[in-house]
C-alpha positions, 0 to 999 in steps of 0.5 A: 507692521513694527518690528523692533527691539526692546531692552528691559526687564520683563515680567508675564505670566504664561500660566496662571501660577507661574510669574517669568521674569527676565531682567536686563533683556532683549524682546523681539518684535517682529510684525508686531509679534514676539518672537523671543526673549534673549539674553543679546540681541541675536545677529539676525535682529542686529539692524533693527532699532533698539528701544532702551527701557533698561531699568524699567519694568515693562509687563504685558497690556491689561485687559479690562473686559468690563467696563461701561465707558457713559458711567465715567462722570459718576464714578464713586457715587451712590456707593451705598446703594444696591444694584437696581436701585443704584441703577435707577438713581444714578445710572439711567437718568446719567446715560439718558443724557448721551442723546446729546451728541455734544454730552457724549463727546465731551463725557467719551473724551475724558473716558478715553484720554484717561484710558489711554494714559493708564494700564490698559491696552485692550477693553471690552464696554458698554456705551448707552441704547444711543446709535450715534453716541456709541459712533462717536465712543468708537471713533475717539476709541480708534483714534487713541490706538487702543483695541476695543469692542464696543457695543450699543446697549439694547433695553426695550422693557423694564426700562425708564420712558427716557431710556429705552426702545421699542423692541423693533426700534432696538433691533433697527438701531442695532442693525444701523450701528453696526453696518454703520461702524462696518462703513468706517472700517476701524482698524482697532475697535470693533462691535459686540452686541450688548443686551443689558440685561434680562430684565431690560430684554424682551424674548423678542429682543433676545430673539432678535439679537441672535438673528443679528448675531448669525448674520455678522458673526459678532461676540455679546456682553452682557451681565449674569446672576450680579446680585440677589434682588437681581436674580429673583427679578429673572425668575419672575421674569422667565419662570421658564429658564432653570437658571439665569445663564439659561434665560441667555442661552435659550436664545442662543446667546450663551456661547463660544462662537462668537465669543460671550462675555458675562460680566460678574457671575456672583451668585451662580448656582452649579448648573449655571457653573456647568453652562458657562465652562460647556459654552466657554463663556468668559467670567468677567470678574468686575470685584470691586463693583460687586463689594460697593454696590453690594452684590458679594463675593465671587467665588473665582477660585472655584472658577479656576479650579472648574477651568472657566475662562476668567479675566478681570474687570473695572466694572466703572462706575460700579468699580470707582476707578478705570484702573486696572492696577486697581482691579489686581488689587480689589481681585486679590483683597475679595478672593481673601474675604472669601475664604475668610468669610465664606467658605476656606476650602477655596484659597485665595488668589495669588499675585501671579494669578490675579496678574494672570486674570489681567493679561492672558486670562482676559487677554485671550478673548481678543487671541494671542494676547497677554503674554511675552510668549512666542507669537503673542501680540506685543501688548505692553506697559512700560513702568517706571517705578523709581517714584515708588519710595524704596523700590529699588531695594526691592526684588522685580517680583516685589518690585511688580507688587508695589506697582500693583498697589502703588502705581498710577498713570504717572508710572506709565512711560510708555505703551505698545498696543499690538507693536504700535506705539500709543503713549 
């Protein structure tokens, strides 16, 4: 356990259109946690270590709660092409490649390293339907000192010869994998079940998968009404499910215990709204994915508005980059396009609360995470912004903007994930 305190200024978000910033004081973590933010250091805390980030503008760690970790090679390729036909000639025959233990070490190593030098403290990803490859993407995950679910991807139809499974196989595999990562005891990464996808999904699979749940108590990520082509695909599919969400959730895979993640949510009609806020699904809104491969704009204001749980998303390689600076960005910019273009009774999102998306919206599917507040995980990113030209004559609040839309790894100067220092 750390405990220790830090000088600087901070800037979080405790609710969505509220951005708190105190300049030029003192956080205190205690056991990892926050205990408070102070104007002194408070006698009791006097012997603790001093950490001086004074100068620095220090915000809670970003969550990324999409992003698929075998896709890092190809990011920004075949960004003219949509979904399915993206999938099919680049992001198969790329992912097939992680059967090669060498090419998934090489491939998860640069993902990692890169990960780790940028913004983001906690991720939720997909690997690839490859037991051992995914072993290998927790194993350097873990070493990083980032926190992490990760999960081996599931596909047993609709699927290339070169990648995909018998159903019987996929369970099996899936079953090994996790009592396999269980025999490893991380600390900081742990399993989610990965279905890719309805159309890559048998009911057998789902099935399947739902029994595996039940029996480890384990979260699901997988992807929802991302594009039209898509969606049609579904209901062809599962001419049965009133929507696509009901094609998860007659499975039981829709729900708030365990936890699920669906990632995109573009194109949802009013009764998939309705079942994702009932079931407490998170929306991992992924928007620059949903601009390059062209599957649209999703309508996150609404979202909000319903009370969904929403949290932001790289989407790489759909996303070109693993930055979630760059994700506030792209959140921000979509939401505009869509109140321009398709329907202005929803406002676009504010600074605060594309930030908020990035930390406590996202961060609470992992606890009490993404925020200073008391009791809160210390999840931080140091940021040294005096490259950022003019920046010093700029207010904290416009200050945290320019990073936003400015800022790169080189800004980092250091990173706590759950008190621990790991940059």
């Amino acid at each position: 356990m750390n405990s220790f305190v830090m000088e600087g200024t901070f800037v979080f978000t405790p609710k969505k259109d509220e951005f708190v910033i105190r300049e030029d004081s003192f956080i205190v973590v205690m056991n990892n946690k926050v205990v408070g933010i102070f104007d002194e250091v408070p006698s009791e805390y006097s012997s603790l270590k001093i950490i001086n980030n004074k100068g620095n503008i220090i915000i809670p760690g970003l969550i990324d709660l999409h992003v698929h970790a075998s896709q890092y090679k190809f990011r920004g390729s075949g960004m003219d092409l949509e979904l399915l036909d993206w999938l099919n000639t680049y992001t198969f025959p790329e992912e097939s490649k992680f059967k090669d233990a060498s090419y998934a070490k090489k491939i998860y190593s640069a993902f990692v390293d890169e990960l780790k030098l940028g913004p983001t403290t906690r991720a939720c990803m997909f690997a690839t339907l490859h037991k051992d490859a995914t072993l290998i993407l927790m194993d350097l995950l873990e070493a990083s000192g980032l926190e992490s679910y990760v999960g081996k991807i599931n596909m047993d139809r609709n699927s290339p010869d070169y990648l995909v499974e018998t159903t019987q196989q996929s369970l099996n595999e899936t079953r090994n994998w996790i009592l396999e990562a269980l025999k490893r005891n991380y600390k900081n990464t742990k399993c989610i079940l990965t279905p890719r996808f309805t159309p890559s999904c048998s009911d057998e699979l789902m099935s399947g998968l739902k029994e595996i749940q039940d029996d480890y108590g384990i979260p699901l990520q997988s992807h929802l009404s991302e594009n039209k082509k898509e969606i049609e695909w579904v209901k062809e599919l599962e001419p049965w499910a009133d929507n696509y969400g009901e094609a998860y959730n007659q499975f039981g895979l829709m729900g708030d215990c365990p936890k699920t993640i669906m990632a995109h949510c573009v194109s949802c009609p009013e009764d998939e709204v309705s079942l994702l806020k009932e079931k407490g699904v998170y929306v991992a809104h992924s928007p620059e994915s949903n601009i390059n491969i062209s599957s649209g704009i999703a309508p996150i204001r609404k979202y909000l508005d319903k009370g969904l749980n929403v949290g932001l998303s790289t989407d790489m390689s759909g996303g070109s980059s693993p930055s979630m600076f760059r994700a506030i960005q792209f959140s921000i910019q979509a939401s505009k396009l869509y109140w321009r273009l398709v329907d202005k009774s929803y406002s676009s999102l504010s600074t605060s609360e594309a930030f908020y998306l990035a930390t406590k919206g996202g961060g609470s599917f992992f606890g009490k995470v993404g925020s200073f507040e008391e009791g809160f995980e210390f999840d931080a990113v140091v940021i040294d912004d005096s490259t950022i030209p003019f920046s010093s004559e700029f207010s904290v609040l416009n200050r945290v903007e320019k990073v936003i839309y400015l800022a790169d790894n080189s800004n980092i100067k250091e990173k706590y994930v759950n008190g621990r220092s790991v940059l």
